[in-house]
N, C-alpha and C positions, 0 to 999 in steps of 0.2 A: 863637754866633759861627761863619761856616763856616769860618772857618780852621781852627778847631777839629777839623773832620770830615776837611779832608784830610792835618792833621798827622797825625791817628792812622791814615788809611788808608797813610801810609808809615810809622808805627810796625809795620802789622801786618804789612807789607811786609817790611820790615828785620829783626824781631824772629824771623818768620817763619824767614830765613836761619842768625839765629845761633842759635837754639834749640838745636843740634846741637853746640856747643861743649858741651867739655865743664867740668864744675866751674861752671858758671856757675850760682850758685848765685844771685846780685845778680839777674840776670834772672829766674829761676825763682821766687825767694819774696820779693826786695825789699830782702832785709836779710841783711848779712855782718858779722861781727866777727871780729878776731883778734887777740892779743898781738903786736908789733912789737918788735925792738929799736928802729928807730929812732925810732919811738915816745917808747920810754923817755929816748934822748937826746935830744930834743926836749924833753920835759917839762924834763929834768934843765939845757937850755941857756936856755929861761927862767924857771929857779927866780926870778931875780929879780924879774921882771915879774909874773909869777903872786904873788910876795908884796907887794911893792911895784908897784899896778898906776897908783897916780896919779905915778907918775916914769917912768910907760915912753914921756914924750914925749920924754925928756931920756938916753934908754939909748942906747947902742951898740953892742945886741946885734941891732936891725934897724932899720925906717924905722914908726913907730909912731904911731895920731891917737886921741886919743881919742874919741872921738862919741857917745856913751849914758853917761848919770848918771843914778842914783837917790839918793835920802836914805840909802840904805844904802851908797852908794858907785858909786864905777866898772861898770858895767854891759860896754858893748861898746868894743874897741881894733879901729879896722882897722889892722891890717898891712899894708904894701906890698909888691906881688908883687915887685918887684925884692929883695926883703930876702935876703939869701943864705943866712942857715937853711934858710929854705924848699925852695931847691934841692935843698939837701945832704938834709932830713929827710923834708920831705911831696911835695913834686914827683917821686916815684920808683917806680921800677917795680913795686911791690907796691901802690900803690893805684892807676895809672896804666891799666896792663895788664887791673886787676878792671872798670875804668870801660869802656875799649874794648870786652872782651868786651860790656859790658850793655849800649852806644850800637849800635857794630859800623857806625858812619860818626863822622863830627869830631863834635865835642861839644867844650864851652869851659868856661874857668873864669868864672862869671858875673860877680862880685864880687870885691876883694880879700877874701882872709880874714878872719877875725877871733877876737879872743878872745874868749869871754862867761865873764862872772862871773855867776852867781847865788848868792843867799843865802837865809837862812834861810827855808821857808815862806811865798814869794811869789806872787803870784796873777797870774796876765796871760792873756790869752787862746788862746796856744797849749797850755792845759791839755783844750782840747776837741780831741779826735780832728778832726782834719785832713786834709786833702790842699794842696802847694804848687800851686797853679792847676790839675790835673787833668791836666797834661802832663810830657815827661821829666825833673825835675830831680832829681840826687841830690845827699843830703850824704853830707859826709863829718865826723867828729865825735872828733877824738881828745884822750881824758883827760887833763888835765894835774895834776891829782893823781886818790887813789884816791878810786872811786866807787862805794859801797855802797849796799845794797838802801833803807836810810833816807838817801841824800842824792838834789838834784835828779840826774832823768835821763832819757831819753827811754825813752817804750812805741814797739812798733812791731806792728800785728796783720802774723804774717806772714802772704805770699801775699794777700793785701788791693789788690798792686799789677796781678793780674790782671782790670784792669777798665778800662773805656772812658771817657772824660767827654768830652760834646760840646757844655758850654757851662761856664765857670768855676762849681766846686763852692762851695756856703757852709755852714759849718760850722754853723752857727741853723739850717739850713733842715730841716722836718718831717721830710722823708722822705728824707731826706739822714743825718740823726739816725738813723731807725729803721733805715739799711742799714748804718750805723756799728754798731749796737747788735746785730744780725743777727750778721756778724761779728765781733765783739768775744766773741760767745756761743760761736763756732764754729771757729773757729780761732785758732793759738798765737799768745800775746802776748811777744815777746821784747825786752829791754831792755839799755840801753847801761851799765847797772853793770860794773865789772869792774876791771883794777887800773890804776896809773899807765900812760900810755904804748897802753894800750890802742886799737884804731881800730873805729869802728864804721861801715856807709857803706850806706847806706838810699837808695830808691826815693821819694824826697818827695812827687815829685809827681803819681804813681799810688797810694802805698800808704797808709792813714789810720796816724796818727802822732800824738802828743803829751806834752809836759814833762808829767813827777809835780815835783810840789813835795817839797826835803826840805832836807838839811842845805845846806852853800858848795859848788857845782862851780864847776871851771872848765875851759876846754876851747877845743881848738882848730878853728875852724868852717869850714869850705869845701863852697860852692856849684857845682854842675858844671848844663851846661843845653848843648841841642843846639838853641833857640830862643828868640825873644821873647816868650815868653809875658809873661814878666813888666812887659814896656811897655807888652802889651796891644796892641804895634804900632803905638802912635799917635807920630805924623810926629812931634808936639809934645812927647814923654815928654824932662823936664827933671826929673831928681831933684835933691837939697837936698844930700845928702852925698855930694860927688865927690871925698872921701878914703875912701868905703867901695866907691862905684863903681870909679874908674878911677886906673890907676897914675899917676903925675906923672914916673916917670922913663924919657923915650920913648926914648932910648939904651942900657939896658939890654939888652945880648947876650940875655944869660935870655931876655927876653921877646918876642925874633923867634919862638918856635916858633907855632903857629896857635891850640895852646890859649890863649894870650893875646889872642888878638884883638878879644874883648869888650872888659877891662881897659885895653887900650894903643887903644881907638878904631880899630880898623883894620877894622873889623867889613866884609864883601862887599857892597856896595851893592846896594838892589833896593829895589821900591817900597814894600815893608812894612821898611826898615829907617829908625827914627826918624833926624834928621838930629843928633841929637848924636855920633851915630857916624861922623858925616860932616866931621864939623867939622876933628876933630883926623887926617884920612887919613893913613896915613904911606905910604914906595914899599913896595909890595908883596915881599914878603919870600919868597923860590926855597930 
C-alpha cells in the first residue's frame, strides 16, 4: 500500500523529534506498565460488572452493550466513551501524557473501550505473535482482577516495535514467522501479569504481541490510533458494531476534546477519510 510508505516516513519524522524526551520509555521499547491507584479504583467501581457481566446492560454504573458471546459466556462489553467512570479513572493524565510523549502530534481514541472476559484455556488466534496492521496503534490494558503467571495475558517481545512495515503484516506469513521467531530468540519477552488495578500500554501496531491462554482475566481494553489504518482507507468501510465503534451520545461535554473525534464521527475530512465519518459531522469544536 503506498500509503503505507508515507505514514511511516512522518513516523520517522516525528519520532525522530521526540526521541529526546525523556522517560519515554513506550517509544523506546513498546511496552510500559505500572501499578495505578486509580487503577485499583476502577477495578474496585466495576466489581459488579466484572462478576455479574450478563446484567451490565441493565447497570448504572455506566452506558454498557454487550457485543461478543461465547458458550462459556460474555466475552466483550463496549462501554460508552461518555460513561463518567472513564473520566474520573482512565481518561487521565497518567496514561494520557505516556501516549503524547510516544504519538508527539494528536492521536485518538479508536474505539469505545471495552471489557474482555476470557476463560479457562481458550484458543483464538491472537495466540500467534502479531502486529495490529504494522502502523501506530497502542493499547492500553488494565487488570481488573489479579493476573498471575498461569491465568490469560498478554507477551509482548520488547523493542520488537523498532521496525518498519510497508505493506499490512500477516501473521501465517513464512517469513514473517521466522522474524517473529528471530526475535522472540533475542530479545525480552515481557507480560501483562501483575496485580488488580494494574496498567499495561503496548506499541500494537509496531511491536509483535500475543494472548497466553490460562485461568478467567478480565480487563479493561482501550485502543489509541493517530490513523486509518484500520479501514484500510476505503470510502466504503461500514462496520456491523456501531456500539463498539462510535459513542451515541453526541452531547456529551466529555467528548468535545479531539481525542474523541474518531468515536463521536467528527473525524477532519479529506479524501482518505471513509464517509461514515462524514455522516454524523458535528460543528467543529475551539
Amino acid at each position: 500500500m503506498p500509503i503505507y510508505f508515507f505514514i511511516n516516513i512522518r513516523r520517522y519524522i516525528t519520532e525522530k523529534k521526540i526521541k529526546q524526551i525523556s522517560n519515554n520509555e513506550l517509544l523506546k521499547n513498546g511496552f510500559i506498565k505500572f501499578n495505578s491507584d486509580n487503577g485499583t479504583k476502577l477495578a474496585e467501581y466495576l466489581k459488579d460488572v466484572v462478576e455479574n457481566p450478563e446484567n451490565a446492560e441493565n447497570s448504572n454504573l455506566g452506558k454498557f452493550k454487550i457485543f461478543n458471546r461465547s458458550s462459556l459466556g460474555v466475552k466483550s462489553i463496549a462501554v460508552d466513551s461518555s460513561s463518567e467512570f472513564l473520566h474520573k479513572y482512565v481518561f487521565t493524565e497518567e496514561i494520557l501524557k505516556k501516549l503524547e510523549n510516544f504519538y508527539g502530534k494528536s492521536f485518538y481514541l479508536r474505539n469505545n473501550p471495552t471489557l474482555e472476559f476470557d476463560y479457562d484455556n481458550e484458543k483464538n488466534d491472537s495466540q500467534y505473535f502479531h502486529l495490529d496492521w504494522g502502523l501506530k496503534q497502542t493499547s492500553v490494558m488494565i487488570n481488573l482482577n489479579d493476573v498471575l503467571k498461569n491465568s490469560t495475558h498478554m507477551e509482548y517481545i520488547k523493542g520488537s516495535n523498532r521496525q518498519y512495515k510497508f505493506r499490512p503484516p500477516s501473521r501465517f506469513n513464512k517469513r514473517e514467522i521466522q522474524k517473529i521467531e528471530y526475535k522472540h530468540k533475542n530479545l525480552e519477552t515481557v507480560k501483562t501479569t501483575g496485580d488488580i488495578g494494574q496498567i499495561s500500554i503496548f506499541d500494537a501496531g509496531c511491536g509483535y504481541h500475543r494472548q497466553v491462554a490460562g485461568g478467567r482475566r478480565v480487563m479493561l481494553h482501550l485502543n489509541f490510533t493517530e490513523n486509518l489504518v484500520f479501514t484500510y482507507w476505503k470510502k466504503n468501510w461500514q462496520p456491523s458494531d456501531t456500539a463498539y465503534w462510535f459513542s451515541d451520545n453526541s452531547e456529551n461535554l466529555k467528548l468535545k476534546d479531539k481525542l474523541f473525534d474518531l468515536v463521536k464521527r467528527r473525524f477532519n475530512s479529506s479524501f482518505f477519510t471513509p464517509h461514515i465519518y462524514k455522516k454524523l459531522m458535528t460543528r467543529k469544536v475551539h
